[in-house]
LOFILUM-792221 format. One record per residue (C-alpha): residue in three letters; z, x, y. Coordinates in steps of 0.25 Angstrom, whole numbers, padded with zeros to 4 digits, always signed. Layout:
alaZXY...
***
This chain:
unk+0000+0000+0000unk-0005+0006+0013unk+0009+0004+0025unk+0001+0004+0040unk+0012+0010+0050unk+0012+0000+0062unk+0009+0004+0076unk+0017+0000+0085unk+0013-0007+0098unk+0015+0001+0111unk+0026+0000+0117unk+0023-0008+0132unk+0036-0005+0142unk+0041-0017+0150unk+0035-0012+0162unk+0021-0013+0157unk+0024-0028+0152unk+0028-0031+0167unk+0016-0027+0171unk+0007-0035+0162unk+0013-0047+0169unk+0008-0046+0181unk-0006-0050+0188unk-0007-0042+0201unk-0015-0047+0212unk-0022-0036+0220unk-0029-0031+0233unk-0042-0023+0233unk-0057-0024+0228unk-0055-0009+0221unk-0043-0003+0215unk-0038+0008+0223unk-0028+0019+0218unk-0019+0014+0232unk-0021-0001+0226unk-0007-0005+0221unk-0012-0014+0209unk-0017+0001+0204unk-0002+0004+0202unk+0001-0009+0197unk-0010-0008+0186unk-0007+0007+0182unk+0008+0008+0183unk+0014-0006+0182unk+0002-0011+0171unk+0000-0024+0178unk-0008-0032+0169unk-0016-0041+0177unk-0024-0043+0190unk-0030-0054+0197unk-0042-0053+0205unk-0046-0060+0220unk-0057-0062+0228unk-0048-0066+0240unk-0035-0059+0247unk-0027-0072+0250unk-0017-0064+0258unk-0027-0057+0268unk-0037-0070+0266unk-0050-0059+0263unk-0060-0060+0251unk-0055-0045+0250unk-0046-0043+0237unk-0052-0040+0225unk-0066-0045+0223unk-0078-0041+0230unk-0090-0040+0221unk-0093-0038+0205unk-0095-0025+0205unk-0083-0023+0213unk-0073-0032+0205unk-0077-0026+0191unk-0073-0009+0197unk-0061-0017+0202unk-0058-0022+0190unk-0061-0011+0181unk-0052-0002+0188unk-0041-0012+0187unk-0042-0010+0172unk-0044+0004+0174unk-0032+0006+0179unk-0023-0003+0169unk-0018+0003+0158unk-0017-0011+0152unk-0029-0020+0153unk-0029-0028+0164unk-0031-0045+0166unk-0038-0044+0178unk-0040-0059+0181unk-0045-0068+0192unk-0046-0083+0196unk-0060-0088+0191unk-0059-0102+0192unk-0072-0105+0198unk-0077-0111+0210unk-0067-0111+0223unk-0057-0102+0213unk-0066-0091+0210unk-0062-0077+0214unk-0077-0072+0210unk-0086-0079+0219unk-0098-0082+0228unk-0090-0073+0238unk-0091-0061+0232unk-0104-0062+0224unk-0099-0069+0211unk-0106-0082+0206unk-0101-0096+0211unk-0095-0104+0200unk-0089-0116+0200unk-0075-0124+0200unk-0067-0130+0187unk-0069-0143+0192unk-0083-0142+0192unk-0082-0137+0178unk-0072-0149+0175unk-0082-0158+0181unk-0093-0155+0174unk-0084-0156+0161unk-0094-0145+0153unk-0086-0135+0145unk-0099-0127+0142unk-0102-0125+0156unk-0088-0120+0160unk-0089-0112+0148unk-0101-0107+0151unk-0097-0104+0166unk-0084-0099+0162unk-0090-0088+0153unk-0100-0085+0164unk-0088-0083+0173unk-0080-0075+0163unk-0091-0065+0161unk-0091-0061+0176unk-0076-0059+0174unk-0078-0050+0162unk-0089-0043+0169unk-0079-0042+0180unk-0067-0034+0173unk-0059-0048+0175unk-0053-0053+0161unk-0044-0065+0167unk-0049-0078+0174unk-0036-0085+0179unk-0044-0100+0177unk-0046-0109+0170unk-0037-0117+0178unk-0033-0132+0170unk-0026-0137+0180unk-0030-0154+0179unk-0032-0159+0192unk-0022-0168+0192unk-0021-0169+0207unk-0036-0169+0212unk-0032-0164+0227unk-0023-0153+0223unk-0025-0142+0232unk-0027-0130+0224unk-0034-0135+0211unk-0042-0148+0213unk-0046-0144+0227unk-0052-0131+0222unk-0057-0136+0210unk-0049-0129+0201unk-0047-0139+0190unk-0056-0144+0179unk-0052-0157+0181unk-0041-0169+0182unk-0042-0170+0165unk-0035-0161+0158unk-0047-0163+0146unk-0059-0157+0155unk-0047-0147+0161unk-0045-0142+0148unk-0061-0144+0142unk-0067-0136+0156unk-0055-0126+0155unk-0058-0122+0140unk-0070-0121+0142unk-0067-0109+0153unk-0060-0101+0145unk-0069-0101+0134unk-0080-0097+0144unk-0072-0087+0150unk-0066-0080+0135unk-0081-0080+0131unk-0083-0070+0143unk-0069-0063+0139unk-0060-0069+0149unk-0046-0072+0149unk-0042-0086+0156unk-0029-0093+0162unk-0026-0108+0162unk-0020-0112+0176unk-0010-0117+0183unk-0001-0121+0171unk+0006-0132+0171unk-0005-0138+0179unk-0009-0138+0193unk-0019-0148+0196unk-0008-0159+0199unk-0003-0152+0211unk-0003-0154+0226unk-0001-0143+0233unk-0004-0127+0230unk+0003-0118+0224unk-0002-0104+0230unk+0006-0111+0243unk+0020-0115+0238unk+0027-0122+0225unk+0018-0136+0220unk+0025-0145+0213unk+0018-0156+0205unk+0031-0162+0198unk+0025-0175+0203unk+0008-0173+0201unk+0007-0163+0187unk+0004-0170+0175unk+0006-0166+0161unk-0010-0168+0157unk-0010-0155+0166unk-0004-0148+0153unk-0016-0152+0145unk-0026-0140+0147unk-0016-0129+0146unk-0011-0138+0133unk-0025-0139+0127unk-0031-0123+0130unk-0020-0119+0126unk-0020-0125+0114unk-0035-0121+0111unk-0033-0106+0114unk-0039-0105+0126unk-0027-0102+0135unk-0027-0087+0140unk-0018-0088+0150unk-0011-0098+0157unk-0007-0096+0173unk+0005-0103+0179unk+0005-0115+0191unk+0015-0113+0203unk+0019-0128+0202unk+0032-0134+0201unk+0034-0146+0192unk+0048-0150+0191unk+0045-0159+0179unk+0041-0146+0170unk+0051-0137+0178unk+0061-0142+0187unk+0063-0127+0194unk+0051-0120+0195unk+0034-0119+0196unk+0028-0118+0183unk+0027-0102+0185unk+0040-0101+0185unk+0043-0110+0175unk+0050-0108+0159unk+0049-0122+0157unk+0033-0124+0161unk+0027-0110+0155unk+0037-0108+0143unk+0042-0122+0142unk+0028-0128+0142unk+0017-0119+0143unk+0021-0111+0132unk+0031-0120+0125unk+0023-0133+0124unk+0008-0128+0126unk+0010-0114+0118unk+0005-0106+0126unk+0008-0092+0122unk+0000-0084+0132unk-0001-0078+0147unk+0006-0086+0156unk+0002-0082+0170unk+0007-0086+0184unk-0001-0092+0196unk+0001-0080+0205unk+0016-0077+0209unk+0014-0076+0224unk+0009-0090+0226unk+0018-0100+0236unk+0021-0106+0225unk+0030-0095+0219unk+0031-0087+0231unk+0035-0096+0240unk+0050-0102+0231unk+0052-0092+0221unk+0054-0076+0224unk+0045-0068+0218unk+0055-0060+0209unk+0061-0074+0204unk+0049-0080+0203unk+0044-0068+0193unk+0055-0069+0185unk+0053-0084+0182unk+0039-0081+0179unk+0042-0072+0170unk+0053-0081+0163unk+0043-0094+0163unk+0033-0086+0154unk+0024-0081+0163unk+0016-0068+0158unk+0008-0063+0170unk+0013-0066+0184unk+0001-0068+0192unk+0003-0060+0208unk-0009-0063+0214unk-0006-0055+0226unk-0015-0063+0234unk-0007-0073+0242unk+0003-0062+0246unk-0001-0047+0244unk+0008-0036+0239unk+0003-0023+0233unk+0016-0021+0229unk+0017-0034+0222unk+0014-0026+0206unk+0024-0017+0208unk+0036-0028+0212unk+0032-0037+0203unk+0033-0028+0191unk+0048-0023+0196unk+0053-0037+0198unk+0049-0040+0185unk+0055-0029+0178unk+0068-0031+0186unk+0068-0046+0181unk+0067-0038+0166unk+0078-0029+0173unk+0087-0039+0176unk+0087-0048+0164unk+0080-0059+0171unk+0066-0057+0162unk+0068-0050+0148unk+0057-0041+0142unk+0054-0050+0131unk+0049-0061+0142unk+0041-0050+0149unk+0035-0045+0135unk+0031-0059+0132unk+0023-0060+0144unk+0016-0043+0142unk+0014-0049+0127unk+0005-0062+0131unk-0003-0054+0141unk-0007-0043+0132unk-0012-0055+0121unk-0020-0058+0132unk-0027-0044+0135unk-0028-0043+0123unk-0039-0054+0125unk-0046-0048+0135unk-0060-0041+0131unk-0062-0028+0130
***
């Protein structure tokens, strides 16, 4: 009988896990050796990046995106200098919410409402796969879309009125949505389902303070993230900023044990990446502290905290973020299991990532 002697798997320090936490918005159309993400890449092995067209803070189409062949060297000196391989992701979700655009030479494409109205699953596919080859082509590995949010409220101001959602039923939400992500994995990219546990019943916007919809959400917002989840085609998951004090009486569904443990991952069994709307929205920003609002996110099950670094800009934002988590480790208030959960769940999804 032949005995095999088992390899062990490397050994990956605390530190490192921290990193592969976090998504890093970033300034610049190159990366410079003076550009603080550099540091944040190489030394604190942050795992992911997210990519604009637009600089919110300084209200300029100067940020990361100016051409093709621009955004491909940017990209592949992002990877370059990571010594894990990188998500670098993007919002994609076509039409008014489309980060590569007419601006700056890319084609035009269109809304998920039209996608939802025109109810043809192989022409979204067919558009997503499209759109996902640019992407590939690109360097860029993760479109932060579909978004299944039903449009429960039809003049909600941040997903009806820019026609983010496929639709008011949660049938043709989840059809049309499907249908995306099996485009978009046919051309090798990774996806996020969004804003859990739905947006679409809101009135108000939650880039600009706390939205509660205690009173509009329905449950039948549920359904799509039930239903993809449920065939496999669920890659990542992305949290909503919305307080809704009949699933939590205390905080916003990022925040949240009871909505991302208790019912995303307890009731719909999803085992996956769960990743925030970005932390410095008004929503967080503007009631929780940062440093609190971190160690909540953490403890509700969130995996990669999005920082977009766009509203408010701090180059220094990597570095603080990382030593406040590692001080919540410190002090007790998150434990290294919690934080080995979350490197765990983002390393499956790498791993999906093609070569």
């Amino acid at each position: 009988m032949t005995e095999f002697t088992s390899i062990p798997a490397p050994v990956v320090d605390l530190d490192t896990k921290i990193g592969q936490m976090l998504m890093l918005g970033f300034r610049g159309m190159t990366l410079t050796p003076d550009n603080s993400l550099a540091a944040d890449l190489r030394d604190r092995k942050i795992g992911s990046v997210v990519l604009f067209q637009y600089d919110s803070e300084l209200k300029t189409f100067v940020r990361n995106i100016e051409s093709a062949e621009q955004l491909r060297a940017l990209n592949q000196s992002l990877q370059a200098i990571s010594p894990i391989p990188l998500l670098i992701s993007i919002d994609q979700e076509g039409g008014l919410i489309s980060r590569l655009n007419e601006r700056k030479g890319f084609p035009t494409t269109q809304s998920q409402k039209y996608y939802g109205d025109m109810n043809d699953a192989a022409l979204t596919r067919r558009a997503a796969e499209t759109e996902g080859e640019l992407l590939r082509d690109l360097g860029i590995n993760w479109n932060l879309a579909p978004v299944v949010d039903v449009a429960v409220n039809p003049d909600n101001p941040i997903i009806a009125k820019f026609e983010r959602s496929f639709s008011a039923d949660p049938a043709i939400v989840t059809a049309q949505a499907a249908a995306e992500i099996e485009g978009y994995h046919a051309a090798g990219i990774l996806t996020t389902l969004k804003h859990f546990p739905g947006h679409g019943s809101s009135t108000g916007d939650s880039h600009l303070g706390l939205v509660d919809v205690t009173t509009t959400w329905q449950a039948r917002e549920l359904e799509p993230y039930r239903d993809l989840i449920k065939a496999g085609l669920a890659d990542a998951v992305m949290t909503a900023h919305i307080f809704n004090s009949n699933l939590d009486p205390d905080y916003p569904a990022t925040l949240s044990h009871k909505i991302i443990t208790g019912i995303l991952r307890e009731q719909l069994g999803f085992d996956g990446v769960v990743i925030s709307d970005d932390m410095q929205m008004g929503a967080i920003r503007n009631d929780f502290g940062y440093a609190r609002a971190i160690e909540l996110a953490i403890n509700a099950g969130v995996d990669i905290l999005a920082i977009a670094n766009n509203l408010v800009h701090d180059p220094e934002l990597g570095a603080r973020t990382v030593g406040i988590i590692q001080g919540l480790v410190r002090d007790g208030k998150v434990t290294p299991e919690r934080i080995d959960q979350s490197y765990q769940r983002i390393m499956r999804l790498k791993a999906r990532i093609p070569s």
